[in-house]
C-alpha positions in Angstrom: 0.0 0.0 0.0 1.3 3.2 -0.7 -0.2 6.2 0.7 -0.5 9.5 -1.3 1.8 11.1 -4.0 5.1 11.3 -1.6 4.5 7.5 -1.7 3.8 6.3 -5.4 5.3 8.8 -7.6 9.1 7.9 -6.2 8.0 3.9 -6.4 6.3 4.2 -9.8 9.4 6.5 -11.2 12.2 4.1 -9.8 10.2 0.9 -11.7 10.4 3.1 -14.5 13.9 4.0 -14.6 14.7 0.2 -13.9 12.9 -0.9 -17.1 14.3 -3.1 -19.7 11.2 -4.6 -21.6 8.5 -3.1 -21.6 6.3 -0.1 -19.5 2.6 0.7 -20.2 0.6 3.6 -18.2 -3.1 4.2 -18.6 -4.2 7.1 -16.9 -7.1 9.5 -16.3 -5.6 12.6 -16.1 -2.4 13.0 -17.4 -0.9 16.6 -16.3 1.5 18.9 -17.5 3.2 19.4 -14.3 6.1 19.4 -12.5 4.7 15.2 -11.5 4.1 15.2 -15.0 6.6 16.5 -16.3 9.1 13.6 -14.1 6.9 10.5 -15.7 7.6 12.5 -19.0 11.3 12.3 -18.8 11.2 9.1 -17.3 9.3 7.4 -20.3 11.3 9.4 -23.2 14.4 8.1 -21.2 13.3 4.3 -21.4 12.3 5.1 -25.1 15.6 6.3 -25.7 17.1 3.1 -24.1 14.6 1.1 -26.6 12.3 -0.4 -24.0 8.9 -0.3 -25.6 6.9 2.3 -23.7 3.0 2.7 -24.3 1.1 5.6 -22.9 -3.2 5.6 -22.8 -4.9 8.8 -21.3 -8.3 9.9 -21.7 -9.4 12.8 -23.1 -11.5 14.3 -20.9 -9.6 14.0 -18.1 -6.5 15.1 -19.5 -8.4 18.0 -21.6 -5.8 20.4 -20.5 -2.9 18.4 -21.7 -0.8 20.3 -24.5 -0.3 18.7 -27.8 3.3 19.7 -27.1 3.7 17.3 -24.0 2.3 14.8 -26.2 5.0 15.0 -29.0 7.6 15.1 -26.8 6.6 11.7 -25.9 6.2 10.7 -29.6 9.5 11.7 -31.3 11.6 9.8 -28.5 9.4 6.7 -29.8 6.5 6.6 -27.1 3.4 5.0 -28.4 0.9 7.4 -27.2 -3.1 7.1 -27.3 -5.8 9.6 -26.7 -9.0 7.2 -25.3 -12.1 8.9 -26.8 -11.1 12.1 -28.0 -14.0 14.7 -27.0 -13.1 16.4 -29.9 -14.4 13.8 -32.3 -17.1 12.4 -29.6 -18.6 15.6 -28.4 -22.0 14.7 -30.0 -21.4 11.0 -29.7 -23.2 9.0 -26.3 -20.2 7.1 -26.4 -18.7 10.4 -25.4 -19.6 9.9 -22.3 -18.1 6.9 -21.2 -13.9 7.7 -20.1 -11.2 5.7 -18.8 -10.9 6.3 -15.1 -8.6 3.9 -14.2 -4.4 3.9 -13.3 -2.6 1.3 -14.5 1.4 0.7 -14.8 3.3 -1.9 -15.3 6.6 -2.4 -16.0 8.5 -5.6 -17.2 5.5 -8.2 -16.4 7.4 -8.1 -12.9 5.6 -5.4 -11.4 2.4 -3.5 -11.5 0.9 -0.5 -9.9 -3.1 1.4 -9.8 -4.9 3.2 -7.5 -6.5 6.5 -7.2 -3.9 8.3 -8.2 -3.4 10.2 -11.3 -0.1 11.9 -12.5 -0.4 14.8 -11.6 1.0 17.2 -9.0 -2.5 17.3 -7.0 -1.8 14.4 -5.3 2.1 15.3 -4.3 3.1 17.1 -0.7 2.3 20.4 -0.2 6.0 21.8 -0.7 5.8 20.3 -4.2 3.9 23.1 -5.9 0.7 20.5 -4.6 -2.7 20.7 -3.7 -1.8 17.7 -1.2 -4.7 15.3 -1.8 -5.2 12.2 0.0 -5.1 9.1 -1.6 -4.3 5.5 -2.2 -2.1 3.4 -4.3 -1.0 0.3 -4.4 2.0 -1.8 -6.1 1.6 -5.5 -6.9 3.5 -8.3 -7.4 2.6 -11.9 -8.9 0.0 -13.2 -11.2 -2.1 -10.1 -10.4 0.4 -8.0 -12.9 -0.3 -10.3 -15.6 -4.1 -9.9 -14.7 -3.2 -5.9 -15.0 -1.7 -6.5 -18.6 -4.6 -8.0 -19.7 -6.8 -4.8 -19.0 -4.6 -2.6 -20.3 -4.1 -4.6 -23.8 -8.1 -5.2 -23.8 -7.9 -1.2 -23.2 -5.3 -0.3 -25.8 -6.6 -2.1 -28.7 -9.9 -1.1 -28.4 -8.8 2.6 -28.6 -7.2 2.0 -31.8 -3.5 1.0 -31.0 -1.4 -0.9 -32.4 -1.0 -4.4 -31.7 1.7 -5.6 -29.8 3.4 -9.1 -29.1 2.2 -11.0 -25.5 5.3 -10.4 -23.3 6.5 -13.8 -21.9 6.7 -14.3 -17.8 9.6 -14.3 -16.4 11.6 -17.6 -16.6 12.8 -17.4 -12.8 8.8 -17.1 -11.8 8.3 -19.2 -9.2 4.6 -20.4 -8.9 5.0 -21.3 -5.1 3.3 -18.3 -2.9 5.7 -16.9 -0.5 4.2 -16.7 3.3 3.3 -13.2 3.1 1.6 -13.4 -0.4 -2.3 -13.2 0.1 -5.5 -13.4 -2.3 -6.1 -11.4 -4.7 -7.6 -10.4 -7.7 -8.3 -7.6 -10.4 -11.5 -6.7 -10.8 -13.1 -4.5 -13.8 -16.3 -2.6 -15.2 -16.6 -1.8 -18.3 -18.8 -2.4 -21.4 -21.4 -5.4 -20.4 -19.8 -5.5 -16.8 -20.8 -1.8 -15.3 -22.0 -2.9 -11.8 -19.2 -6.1 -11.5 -17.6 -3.9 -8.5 -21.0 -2.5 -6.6 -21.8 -6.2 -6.6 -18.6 -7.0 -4.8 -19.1 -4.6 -2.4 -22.7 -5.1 -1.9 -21.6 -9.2 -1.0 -18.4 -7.6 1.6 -21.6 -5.3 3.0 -24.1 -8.1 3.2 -21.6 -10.7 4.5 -20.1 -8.3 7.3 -20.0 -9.1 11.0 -17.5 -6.6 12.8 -16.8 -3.8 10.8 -16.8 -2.0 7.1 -14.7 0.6 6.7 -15.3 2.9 3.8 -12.9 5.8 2.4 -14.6 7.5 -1.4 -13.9 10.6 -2.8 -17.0 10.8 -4.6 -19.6 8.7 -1.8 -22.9 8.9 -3.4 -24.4 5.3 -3.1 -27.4 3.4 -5.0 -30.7 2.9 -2.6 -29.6 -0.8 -2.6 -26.0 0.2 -1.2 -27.3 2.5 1.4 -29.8 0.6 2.4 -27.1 -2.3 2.8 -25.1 0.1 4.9 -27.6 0.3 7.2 -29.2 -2.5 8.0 -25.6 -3.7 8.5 -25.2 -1.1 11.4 -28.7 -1.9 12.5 -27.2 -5.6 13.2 -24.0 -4.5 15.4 -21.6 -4.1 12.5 -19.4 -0.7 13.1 -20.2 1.1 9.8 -17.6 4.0 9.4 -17.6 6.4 6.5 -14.6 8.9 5.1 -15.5 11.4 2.8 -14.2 15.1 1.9 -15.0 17.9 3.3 -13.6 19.9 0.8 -14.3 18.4 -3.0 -13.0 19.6 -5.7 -16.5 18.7 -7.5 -18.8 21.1 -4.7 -22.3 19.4 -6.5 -21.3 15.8 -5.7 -20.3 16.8 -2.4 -23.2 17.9 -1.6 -25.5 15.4 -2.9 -23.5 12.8 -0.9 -24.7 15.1 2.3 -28.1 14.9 1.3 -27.6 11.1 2.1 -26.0 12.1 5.9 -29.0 12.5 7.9 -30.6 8.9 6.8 -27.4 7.1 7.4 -26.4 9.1 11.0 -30.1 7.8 12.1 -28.7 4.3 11.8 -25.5 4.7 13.9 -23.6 4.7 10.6 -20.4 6.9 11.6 -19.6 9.3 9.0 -15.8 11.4 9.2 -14.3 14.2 7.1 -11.3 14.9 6.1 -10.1 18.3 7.4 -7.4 19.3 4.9 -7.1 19.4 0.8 -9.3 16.9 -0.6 -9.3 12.9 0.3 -9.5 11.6 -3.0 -9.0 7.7 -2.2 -11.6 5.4 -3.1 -11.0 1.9 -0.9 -12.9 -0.2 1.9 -12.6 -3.2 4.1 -14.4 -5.1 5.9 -13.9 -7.5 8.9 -10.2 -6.6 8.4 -10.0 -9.6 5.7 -11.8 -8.2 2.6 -10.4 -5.0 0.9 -10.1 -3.0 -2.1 -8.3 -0.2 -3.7 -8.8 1.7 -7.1 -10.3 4.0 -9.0 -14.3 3.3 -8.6 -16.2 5.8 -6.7 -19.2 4.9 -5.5 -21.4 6.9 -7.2 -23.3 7.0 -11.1 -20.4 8.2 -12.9 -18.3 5.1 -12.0 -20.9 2.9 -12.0 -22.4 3.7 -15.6 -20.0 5.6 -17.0 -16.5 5.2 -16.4 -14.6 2.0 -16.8 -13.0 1.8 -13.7 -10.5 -1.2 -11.8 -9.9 -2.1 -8.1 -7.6 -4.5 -6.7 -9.6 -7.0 -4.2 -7.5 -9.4 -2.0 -8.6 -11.8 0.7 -6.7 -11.7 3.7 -5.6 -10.6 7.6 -2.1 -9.6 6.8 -3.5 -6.9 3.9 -6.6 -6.2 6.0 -4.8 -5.5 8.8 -3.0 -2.9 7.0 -6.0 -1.4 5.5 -7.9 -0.6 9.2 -4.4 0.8 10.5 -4.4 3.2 7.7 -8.5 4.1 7.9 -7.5 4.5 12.0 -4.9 7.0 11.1 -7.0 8.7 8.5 -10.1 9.1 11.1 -8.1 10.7 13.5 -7.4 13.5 10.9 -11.3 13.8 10.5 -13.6 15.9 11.9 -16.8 13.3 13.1 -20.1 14.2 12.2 -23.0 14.0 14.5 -26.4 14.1 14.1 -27.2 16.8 16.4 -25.0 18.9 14.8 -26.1 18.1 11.5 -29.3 18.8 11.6 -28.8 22.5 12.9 -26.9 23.5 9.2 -29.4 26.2 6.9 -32.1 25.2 5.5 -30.5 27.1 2.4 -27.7 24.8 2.8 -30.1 21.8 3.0 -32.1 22.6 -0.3 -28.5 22.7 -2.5 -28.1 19.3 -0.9 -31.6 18.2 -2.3 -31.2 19.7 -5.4 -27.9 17.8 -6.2 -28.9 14.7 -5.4 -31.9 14.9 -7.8 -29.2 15.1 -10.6 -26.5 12.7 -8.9 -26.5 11.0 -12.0 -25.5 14.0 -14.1 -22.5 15.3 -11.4 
């Protein structure tokens, strides 16, 4: 687990540098910043070097990207693809779907995804940052070659060029080390949107102790909340971390609309003080978790094609509720009492953007 920008961009830059095959990056937003700007060099470098380096960012999330970054990129030999370009879909419904997820991998040894974009937002503050919160995670094991198989599914539907299957490594060894655990990629897209609310609707469902919930974007389905809580109605300790400051105000505040129901049920609700928490993971009974890019929300659940990494296991579990403790304590906790004394002004915005959650 790697924890914010300060975290993943030194991990993913170093498996970069140490290259000699192959690296492919699939992004959301793809910045032109100083973050950016280091993965830029980094890649042309490797190019240079003749490792095979494939880049797939989406459109609208990288709208702001200048054509210049991108052909710096190309002439040092990067394969570069722009996944639904809104200039040519702008009056196309399939316009609307994008790429959220955050792939790389590198060699077939190693493979990273997350939340995280690359982008500056999510470095420290001293770093020219905004600072945001969030979680990554870098893997190891058949779960890489699970990763390649998204990203080549992803690439050559958006029009790239075929590529040759990369081998495994001939030292693999297929014996699990003792700290290894269970674990597996799973993926919405096309015919597959609600693939991952159905995970997490079987983790709510099946939970005895506790779920732990950190989303950036925390505007559940009826079915979800209702799952939420009748689970704390049972005993289970329900906790959710969300922003308090958003950089998308509308979904913030439709996922407030939602804070009165759940606080009735002894659901525990926290935000996050500073910057914006941007992570999107959960676990429950401290043996099932996941980390990614899928928001609970309509946008990632119709729209985007999104990934998390599940696994099955104490060792990663444990981890997870360490983190979520540390989090919570740089929360402020909301209470009901408290909640119910904001404006009524205040409470009608809520109302009104829940109404078009689906459109946020």
């Amino acid at each position: 687990m790697l924890i914010d920008g300060d975290q993943a961009f030194p991990a993913m830059l170093e498996a970069i540098e140490r290259a000699t095959s192959f690296v492919h990056l699939e992004t959301y937003i793809l910045a032109d910043d100083e973050v950016g700007r280091l993965f830029s060099r980094a890649l042309c470098e490797r190019a240079r070097a003749g490792v095979s380096v494939r880049v797939l960012f989406d459109s609208l999330g990288s709208l702001r990207l200048p054509s210049d970054y991108v052909r710096q990129l190309t002439d040092t030999g990067v394969e570069v693809i722009e996944f639904r370009p809104v200039r040519k879909l702008l009056f196309s419904r399939l316009g609307y779907r994008r790429n959220h997820r955050k792939i790389l991998l590198v060699d077939g040894k190693v493979g990273f995804t997350g939340g995280l974009n690359v982008s500056s937002d999510y470095a420290s503050i001293g770093f020219a940052s905004k600072g945001w919160r969030d979680t990554h995670v870098k893997a190891e094991g058949p779960v890489v070659s699970e990763l390649e198989t998204l990203f080549r599914s992803s690439w050559l539907r958006s029009s790239g060029a075929a590529y040759p299957a990369y081998p495994p490594r001939a030292e693999e060894d297929t014996t699990a080390p003792q700290d290894s655990l269970l674990a597996a990629v799973i993926a919405s897209d096309g015919g597959h949107r609600s693939v991952i609310r159905r995970h997490y609707l079987h983790a709510i469902l099946a939970a005895r102790e506790t779920i732990f919930i950190a989303n950036a974007y925390f505007v559940p389905d009826r079915g979800l909340i209702r799952a939420l809580r009748r689970a704390a109605s049972r005993g289970v300790r329900v906790a959710i971390l969300v922003p308090s400051k958003s950089d998308v105000p509308l979904v913030q505040r439709a996922s407030e609309h939602l804070f009165d129901r759940l606080l009735r049920r002894g659901v525990e609700i926290y935000q996050w003080r500073e910057t914006h928490m941007h992570a999107k993971t959960a676990v429950v009974d401290g043996v099932w978790s996941v980390v990614g890019s899928y928001n609970l929300d309509s946008v990632s659940l119709f729209r985007n094609n999104e990934l998390v990494i599940e696994s099955v296991g104490p060792s990663f579990g444990a981890w997870m509720n360490e983190q979520f403790a540390r989090d919570q304590r740089e929360c402020h906790r909301v209470r009901l009492a408290e909640w119910r004394r904001r404006p009524a002004q205040r409470r009608l915005v809520e109302w009104l953007a829940y109404r078009v959650r689906r459109w946020l």
